[in-house]
C-alpha positions as CSV (number, residue, x, y, z in Angstrom):
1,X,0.0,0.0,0.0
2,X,1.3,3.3,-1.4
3,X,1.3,6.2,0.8
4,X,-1.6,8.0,-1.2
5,X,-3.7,4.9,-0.8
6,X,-3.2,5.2,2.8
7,X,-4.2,9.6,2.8
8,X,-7.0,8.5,1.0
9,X,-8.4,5.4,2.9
10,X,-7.8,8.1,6.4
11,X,-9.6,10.9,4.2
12,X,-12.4,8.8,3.7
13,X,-12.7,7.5,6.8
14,X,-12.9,11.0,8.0
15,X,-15.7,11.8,6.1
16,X,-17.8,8.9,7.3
17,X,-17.4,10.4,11.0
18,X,-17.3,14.0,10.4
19,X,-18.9,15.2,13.3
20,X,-16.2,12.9,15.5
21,X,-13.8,14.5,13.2
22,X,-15.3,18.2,13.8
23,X,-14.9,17.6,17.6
24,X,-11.5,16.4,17.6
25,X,-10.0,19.3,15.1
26,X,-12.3,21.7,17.1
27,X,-10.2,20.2,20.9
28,X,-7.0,20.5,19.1
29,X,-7.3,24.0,17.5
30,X,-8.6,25.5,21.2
31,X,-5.4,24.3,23.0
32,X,-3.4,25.7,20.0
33,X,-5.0,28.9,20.0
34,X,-5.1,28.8,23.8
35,X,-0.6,27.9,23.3
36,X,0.0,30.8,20.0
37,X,-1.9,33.0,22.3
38,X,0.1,33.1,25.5
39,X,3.1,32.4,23.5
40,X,2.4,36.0,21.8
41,X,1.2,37.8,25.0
42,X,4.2,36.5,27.0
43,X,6.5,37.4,24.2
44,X,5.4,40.7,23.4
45,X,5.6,41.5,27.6
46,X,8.8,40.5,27.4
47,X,10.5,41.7,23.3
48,X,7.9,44.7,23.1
49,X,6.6,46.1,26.6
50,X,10.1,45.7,28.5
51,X,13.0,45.4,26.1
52,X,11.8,48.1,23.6
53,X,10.5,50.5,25.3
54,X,14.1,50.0,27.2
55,X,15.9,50.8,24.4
56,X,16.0,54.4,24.6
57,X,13.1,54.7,26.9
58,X,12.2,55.5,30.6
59,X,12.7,52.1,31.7
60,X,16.6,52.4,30.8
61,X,16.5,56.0,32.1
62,X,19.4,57.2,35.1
63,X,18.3,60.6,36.6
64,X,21.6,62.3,37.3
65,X,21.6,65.0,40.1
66,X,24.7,68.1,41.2
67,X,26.9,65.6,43.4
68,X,28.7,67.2,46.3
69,X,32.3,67.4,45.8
70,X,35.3,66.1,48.3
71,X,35.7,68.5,50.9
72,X,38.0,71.5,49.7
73,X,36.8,70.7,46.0
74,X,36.7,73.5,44.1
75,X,34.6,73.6,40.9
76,X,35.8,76.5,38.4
77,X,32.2,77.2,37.7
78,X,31.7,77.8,41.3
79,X,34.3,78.6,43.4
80,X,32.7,78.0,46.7
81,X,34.1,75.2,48.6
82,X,31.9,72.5,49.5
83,X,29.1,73.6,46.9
84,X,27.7,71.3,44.4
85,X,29.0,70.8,41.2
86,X,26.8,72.7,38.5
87,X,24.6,71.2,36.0
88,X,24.6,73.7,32.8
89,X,24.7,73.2,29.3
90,X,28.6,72.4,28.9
91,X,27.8,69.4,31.9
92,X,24.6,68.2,29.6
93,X,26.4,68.3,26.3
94,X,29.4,66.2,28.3
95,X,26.7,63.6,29.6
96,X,25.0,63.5,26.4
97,X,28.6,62.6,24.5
98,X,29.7,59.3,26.5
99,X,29.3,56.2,25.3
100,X,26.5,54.0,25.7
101,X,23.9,57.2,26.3
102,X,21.1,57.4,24.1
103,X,19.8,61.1,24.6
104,X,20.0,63.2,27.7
105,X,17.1,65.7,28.5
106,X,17.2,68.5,30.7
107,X,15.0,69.3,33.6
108,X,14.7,72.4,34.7
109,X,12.5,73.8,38.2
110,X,11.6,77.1,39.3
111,X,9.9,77.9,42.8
112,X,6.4,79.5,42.7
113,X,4.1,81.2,44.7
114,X,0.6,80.1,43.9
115,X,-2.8,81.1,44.8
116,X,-5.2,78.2,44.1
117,X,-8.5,78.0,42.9
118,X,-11.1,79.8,45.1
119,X,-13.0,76.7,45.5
120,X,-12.3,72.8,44.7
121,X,-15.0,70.6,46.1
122,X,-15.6,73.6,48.6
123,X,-12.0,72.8,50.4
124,X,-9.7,76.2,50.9
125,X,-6.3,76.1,50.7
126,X,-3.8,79.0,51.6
127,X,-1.1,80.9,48.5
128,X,2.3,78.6,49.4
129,X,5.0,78.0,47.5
130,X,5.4,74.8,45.3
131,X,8.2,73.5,42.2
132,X,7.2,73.7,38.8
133,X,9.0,70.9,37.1
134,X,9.5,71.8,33.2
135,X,11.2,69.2,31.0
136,X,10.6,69.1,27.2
137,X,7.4,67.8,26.9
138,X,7.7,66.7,22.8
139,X,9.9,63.4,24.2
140,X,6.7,62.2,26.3
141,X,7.0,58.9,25.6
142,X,10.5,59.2,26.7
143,X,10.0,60.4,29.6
144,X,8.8,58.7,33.3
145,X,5.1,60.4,33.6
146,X,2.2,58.7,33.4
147,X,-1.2,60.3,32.5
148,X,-4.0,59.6,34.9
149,X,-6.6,61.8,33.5
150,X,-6.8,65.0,31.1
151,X,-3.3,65.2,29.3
152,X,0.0,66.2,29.9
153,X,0.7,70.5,28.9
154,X,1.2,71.7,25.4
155,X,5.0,71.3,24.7
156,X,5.5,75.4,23.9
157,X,2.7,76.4,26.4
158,X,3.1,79.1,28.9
159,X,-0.4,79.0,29.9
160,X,-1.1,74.9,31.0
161,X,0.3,72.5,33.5
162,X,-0.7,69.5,35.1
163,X,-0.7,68.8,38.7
164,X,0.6,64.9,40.5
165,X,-1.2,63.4,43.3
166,X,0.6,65.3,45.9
167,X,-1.4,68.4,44.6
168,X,-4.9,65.9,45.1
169,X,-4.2,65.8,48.4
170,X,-3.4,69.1,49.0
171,X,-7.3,69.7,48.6
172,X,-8.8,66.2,50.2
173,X,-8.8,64.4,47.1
174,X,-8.0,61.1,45.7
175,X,-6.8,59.4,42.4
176,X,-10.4,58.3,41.4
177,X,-11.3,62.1,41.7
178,X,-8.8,63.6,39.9
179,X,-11.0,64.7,36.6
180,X,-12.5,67.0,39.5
181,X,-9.3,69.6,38.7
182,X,-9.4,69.9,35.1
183,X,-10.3,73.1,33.8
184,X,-9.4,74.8,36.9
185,X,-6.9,77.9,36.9
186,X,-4.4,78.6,39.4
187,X,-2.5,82.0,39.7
188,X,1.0,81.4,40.1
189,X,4.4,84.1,40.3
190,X,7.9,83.7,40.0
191,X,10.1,86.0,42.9
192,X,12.4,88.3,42.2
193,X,14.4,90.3,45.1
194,X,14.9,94.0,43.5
195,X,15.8,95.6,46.5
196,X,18.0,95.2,49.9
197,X,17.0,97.1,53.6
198,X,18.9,97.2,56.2
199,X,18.1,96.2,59.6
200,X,19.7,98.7,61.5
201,X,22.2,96.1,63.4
202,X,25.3,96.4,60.5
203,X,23.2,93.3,58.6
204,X,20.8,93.5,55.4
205,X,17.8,91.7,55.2
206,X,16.7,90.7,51.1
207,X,13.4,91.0,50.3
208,X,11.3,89.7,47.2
209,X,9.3,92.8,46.1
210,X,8.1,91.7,42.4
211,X,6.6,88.8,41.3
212,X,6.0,87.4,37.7
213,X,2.2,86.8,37.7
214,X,0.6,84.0,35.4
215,X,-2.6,82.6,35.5
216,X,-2.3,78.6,34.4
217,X,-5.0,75.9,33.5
218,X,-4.7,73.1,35.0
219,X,-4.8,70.5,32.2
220,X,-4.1,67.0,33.6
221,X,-3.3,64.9,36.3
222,X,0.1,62.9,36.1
223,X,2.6,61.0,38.2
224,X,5.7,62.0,36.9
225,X,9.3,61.2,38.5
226,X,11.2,64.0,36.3
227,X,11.7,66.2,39.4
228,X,10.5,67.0,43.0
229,X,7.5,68.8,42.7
230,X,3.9,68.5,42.1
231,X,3.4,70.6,39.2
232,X,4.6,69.8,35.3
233,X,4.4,72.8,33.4
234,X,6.8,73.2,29.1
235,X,10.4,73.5,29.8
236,X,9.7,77.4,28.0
237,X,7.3,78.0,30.8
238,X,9.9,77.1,33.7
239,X,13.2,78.4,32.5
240,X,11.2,81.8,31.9
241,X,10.0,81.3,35.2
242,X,13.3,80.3,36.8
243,X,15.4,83.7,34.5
244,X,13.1,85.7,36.0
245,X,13.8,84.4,39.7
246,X,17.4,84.6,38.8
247,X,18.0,88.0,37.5
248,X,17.5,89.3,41.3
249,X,20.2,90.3,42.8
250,X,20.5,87.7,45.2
251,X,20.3,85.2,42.2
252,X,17.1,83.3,43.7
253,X,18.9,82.5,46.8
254,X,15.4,84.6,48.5
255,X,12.9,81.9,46.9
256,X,15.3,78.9,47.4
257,X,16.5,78.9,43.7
258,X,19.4,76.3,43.2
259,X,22.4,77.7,41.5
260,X,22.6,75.1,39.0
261,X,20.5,76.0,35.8
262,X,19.5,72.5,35.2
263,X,17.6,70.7,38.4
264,X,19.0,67.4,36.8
265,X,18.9,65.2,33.5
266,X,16.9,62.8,32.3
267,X,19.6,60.3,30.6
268,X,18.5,57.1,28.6
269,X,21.1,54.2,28.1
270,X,21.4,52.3,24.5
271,X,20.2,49.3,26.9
272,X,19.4,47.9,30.2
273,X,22.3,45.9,29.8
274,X,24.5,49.3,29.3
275,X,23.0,51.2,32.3
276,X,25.4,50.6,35.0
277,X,28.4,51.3,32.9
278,X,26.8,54.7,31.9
279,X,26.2,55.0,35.6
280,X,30.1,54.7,36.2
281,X,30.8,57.1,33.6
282,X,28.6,60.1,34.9
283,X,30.1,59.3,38.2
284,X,33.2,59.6,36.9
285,X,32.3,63.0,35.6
286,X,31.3,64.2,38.5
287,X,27.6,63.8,39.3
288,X,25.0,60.9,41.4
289,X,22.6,59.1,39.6
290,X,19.6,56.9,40.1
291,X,18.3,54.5,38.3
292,X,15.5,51.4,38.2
293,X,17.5,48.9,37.1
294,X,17.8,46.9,39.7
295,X,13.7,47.0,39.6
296,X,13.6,46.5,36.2
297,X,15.9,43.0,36.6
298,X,13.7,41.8,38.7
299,X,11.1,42.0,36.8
300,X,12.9,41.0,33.6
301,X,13.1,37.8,35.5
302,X,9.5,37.6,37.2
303,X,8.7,38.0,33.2
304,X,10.4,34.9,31.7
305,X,8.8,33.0,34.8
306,X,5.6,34.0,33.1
307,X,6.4,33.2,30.1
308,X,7.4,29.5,31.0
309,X,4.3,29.0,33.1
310,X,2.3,30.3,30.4
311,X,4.3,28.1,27.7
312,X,3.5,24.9,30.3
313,X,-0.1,25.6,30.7
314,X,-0.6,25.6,26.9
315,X,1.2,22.6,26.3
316,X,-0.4,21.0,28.5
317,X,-3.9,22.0,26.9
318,X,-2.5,20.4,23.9
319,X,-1.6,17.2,25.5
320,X,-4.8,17.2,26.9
321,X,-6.1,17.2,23.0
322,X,-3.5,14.9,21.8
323,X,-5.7,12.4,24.5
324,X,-8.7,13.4,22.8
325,X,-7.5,12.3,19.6
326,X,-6.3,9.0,21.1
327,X,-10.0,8.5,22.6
328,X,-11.5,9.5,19.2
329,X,-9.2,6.7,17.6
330,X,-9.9,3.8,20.0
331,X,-13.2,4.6,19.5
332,X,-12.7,4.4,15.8
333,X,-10.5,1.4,15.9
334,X,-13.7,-0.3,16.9
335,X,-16.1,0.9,14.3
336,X,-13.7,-0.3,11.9
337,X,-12.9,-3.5,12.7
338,X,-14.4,-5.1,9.5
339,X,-13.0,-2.6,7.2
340,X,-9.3,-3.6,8.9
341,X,-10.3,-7.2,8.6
342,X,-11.3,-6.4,5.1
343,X,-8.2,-5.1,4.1
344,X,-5.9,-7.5,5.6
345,X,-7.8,-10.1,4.2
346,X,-7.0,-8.7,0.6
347,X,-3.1,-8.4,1.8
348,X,-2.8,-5.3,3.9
349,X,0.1,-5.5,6.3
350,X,0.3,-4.7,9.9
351,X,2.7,-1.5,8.6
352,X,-0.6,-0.6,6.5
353,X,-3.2,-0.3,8.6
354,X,-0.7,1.4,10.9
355,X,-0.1,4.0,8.0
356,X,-3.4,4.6,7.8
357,X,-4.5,5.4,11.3
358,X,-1.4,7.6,11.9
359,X,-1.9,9.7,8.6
360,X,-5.7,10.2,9.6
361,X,-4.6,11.3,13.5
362,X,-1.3,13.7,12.2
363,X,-4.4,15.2,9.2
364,X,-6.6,15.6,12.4
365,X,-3.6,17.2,14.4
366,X,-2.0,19.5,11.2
367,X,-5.2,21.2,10.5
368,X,-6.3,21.7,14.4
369,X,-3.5,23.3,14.8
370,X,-3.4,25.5,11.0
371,X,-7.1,27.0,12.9
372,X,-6.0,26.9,16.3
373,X,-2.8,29.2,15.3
374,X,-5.0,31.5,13.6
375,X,-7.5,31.9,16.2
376,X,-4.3,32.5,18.5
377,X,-3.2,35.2,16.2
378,X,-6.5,37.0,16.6
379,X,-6.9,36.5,20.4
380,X,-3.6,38.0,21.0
381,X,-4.1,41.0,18.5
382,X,-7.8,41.4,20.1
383,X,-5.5,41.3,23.6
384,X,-3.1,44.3,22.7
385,X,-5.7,46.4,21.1
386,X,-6.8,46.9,24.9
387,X,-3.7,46.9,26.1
388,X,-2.5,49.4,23.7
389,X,-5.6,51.3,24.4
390,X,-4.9,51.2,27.9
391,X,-1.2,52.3,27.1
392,X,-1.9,55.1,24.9
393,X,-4.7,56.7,27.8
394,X,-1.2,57.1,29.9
395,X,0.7,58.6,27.3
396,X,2.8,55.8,27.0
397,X,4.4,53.8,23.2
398,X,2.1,51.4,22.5
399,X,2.8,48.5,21.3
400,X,1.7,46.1,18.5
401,X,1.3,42.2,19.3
402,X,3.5,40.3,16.4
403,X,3.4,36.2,16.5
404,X,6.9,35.7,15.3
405,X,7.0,32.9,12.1
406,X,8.7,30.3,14.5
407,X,6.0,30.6,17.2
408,X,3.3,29.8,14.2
409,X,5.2,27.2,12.7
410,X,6.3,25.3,16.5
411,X,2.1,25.1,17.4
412,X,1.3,23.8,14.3
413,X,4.4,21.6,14.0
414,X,3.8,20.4,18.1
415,X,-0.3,19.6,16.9
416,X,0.7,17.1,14.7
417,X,3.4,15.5,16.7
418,X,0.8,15.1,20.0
419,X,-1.8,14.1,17.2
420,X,0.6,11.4,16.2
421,X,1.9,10.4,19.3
422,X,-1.5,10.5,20.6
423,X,-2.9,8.1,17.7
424,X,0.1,5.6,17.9
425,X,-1.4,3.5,20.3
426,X,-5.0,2.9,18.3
427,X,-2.9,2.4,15.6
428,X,-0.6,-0.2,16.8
429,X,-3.9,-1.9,18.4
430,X,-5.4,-1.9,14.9
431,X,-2.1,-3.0,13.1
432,X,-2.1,-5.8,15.6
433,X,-5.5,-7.0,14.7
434,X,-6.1,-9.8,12.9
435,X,-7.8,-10.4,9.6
436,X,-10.0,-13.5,11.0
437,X,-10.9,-12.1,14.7
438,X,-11.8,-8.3,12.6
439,X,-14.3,-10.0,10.4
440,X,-15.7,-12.6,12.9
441,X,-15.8,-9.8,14.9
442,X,-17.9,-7.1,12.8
């Protein structure tokens, strides 16, 4: 018996028990969807949401801060002993030249006096003072902030900012109220000190007499780690803010101004793998830094655990079909027991009828798995349309499930071999019939 005899004695055989047939392809394309499915989500969590958006991203940001020199360090720049060293443009251009480091942004902050709305939820809260963090507001993505409602200011705007959570609280409210602040306006000024009294006793006392007055609507609510303080306003609006605060003549030291231009930089490494060796380097330079990684390792590693329970739970779904298969076989093997007596009887060999049974379970398997991965496909991409969604709402990349080609071709590959493993047994029980029990038997 030629091996097309044998396809199509098992493709008639399936057309005699289709609805046995239907069942069995349906059990073995749901555990390989179920399998391309979590294979997709667990990769893209892994290739897309973490090592991506790492590559240049927040997740494989260092915030770098003014580091305090060794005592009797004197920085040219500053000649005070024991001062920090200064972060201006020369120090960001130096950063953003090593190797290994993707982009470095500036962030810049600039004290304000602020008089609050009249009224939020009927809560009054006295003028203080609070830091307006500016960065550049066009690398978003790149950036660590996090929309959680409204959206995040107008990159050139003077006249928007968004407040964090701190700012909620301020007024007695929570996260799940924080659409309650949009639209509001806040009147906010920038110190200058103009002018120096004396006190009588030999001293001077510095006074702020002018203040830059702005009135700013409050756009969004966001939890941003770019810089201490609970208000994000363009990096336009806060170094115009912060010049004007510095051209006193006590240079800002009246509204607690910090001499460095820059409040810190934002500094992305090529990789995660890079980021303690840029570390080293900015040290080196001069200045502390921060960074997630060790955060980000750990979950790098809480990720692939994922991934491998996810991988087990599908392939055990499709053992679980490959059973089903060897059920649906038995059961078969039993119908048919004429038909193999029949064909032995007109010279069929053992090695025959085994051929045929196997063919007709690895047909079952092959095209339970062809639907199966496609269904997968779509239940992953139906998956990271939410998540993407969800993404996008916080102002974050989103990203765009892919089923990588060897994923595809492992499911289907793996459906066949559990459909054949799982039909060897009803096949060798058939092979092993004989010709004489079969018939007498029918």
């Amino acid at each position: 018996m030629s091996w097309r005899d044998a396809i199509a004695l098992a493709a008639t055989s399936v057309r005699r028990s289709l609805g046995r047939a239907a069942l069995t392809v349906s059990a073995v394309a749901l555990a390989a969807a179920l399998l391309t499915a979590l294979l997709t989500i667990a990769g893209t969590a892994r290739t897309r949401v973490l090592d991506q958006l790492s590559k240049g991203g927040p997740l494989s940001g260092i915030q770098v801060a003014a580091a305090a020199p060794d005592p009797g360090e004197i920085d040219q720049d500053d000649p005070k002993p024991g001062r920090a060293k200064i972060l201006d443009d020369a120090a960001l251009e130096r950063i953003a030249e090593l190797p290994e480091v993707r982009y470095a942004l500036p962030v810049v902050a600039s004290r304000l006096f602020v008089i609050s709305p009249t009224k939020i939820r009927t809560r009054e809260v006295e003028p203080f003072v609070e830091t307006a963090v500016g960065v550049d507001l066009r690398q978003l993505p790149r950036l660590p902030i996090s929309v959680i409602a409204g959206r995040a200011p107008s990159p050139r705007s003077m006249t928007e900012v968004a407040v964090t959570e701190a700012w909620l609280e301020r007024y007695g409210l929570d996260r799940t109220q924080a659409a309650s602040v949009l639209g509001t306006e806040i009147e906010a000024g920038a110190g200058r000190t103009d002018a120096q009294a004396d006190t009588g006793d030999g001293e001077r006392r510095r006074r702020v007499i002018r203040g830059r007055w702005m009135r700013l609507q409050v756009v969004g609510v966001v939890a941003q780690e770019a810089g201490s303080g609970s208000m994000l306003v363009s990096l336009p609006l806060a170094r115009a803010s912060r010049e004007w605060s510095a051209s006193g003549i006590d240079g800002g030291d009246a509204v607690g101004l910090s001499p460095s231009p820059y409040a810190g930089v934002l500094v992305a490494a090529d990789s995660l793998d890079s980021i303690g060796r840029v570390r080293d380097r900015i040290g080196d330079v001069g200045y502390s830094t921060s960074s997630p990684e060790n955060l980000i390792a750990s979950v790098r590693r809480y990720l692939q655990v994922v991934e491998i329970v996810l991988t087990a739970i599908g392939v055990i779904a499709l053992a679980v079909a490959g059973l089903g298969i060897t059920n649906a076989l038995l059961a078969a093997v039993r119908e048919r027991r004429r038909e193999i007596g029949v064909l032995k009887a007109i010279g069929a060999r053992d090695r025959d009828v085994l051929r045929i049974f196997l063919v007709e379970a690895t047909c079952l398997g092959l095209l339970g798995g062809v639907i199966g991965a496609a269904l997968g496909y779509v239940a992953a991409r139906s998956v990271g349309a939410v998540v993407n969604g969800y993404l996008q709402d916080q102002g974050l990349v989103g990203v765009r499930p892919t089923v990588p080609t060897v994923v595809i071709l492992s499911v289907i590959a793996g459906s066949a071999v559990l459909a054949l493993i799982g039909g060897a047994l009803p096949a060798l029980r058939a092979a092993r019939l004989p010709a004489r029990e079969a018939v007498g038997g029918s």
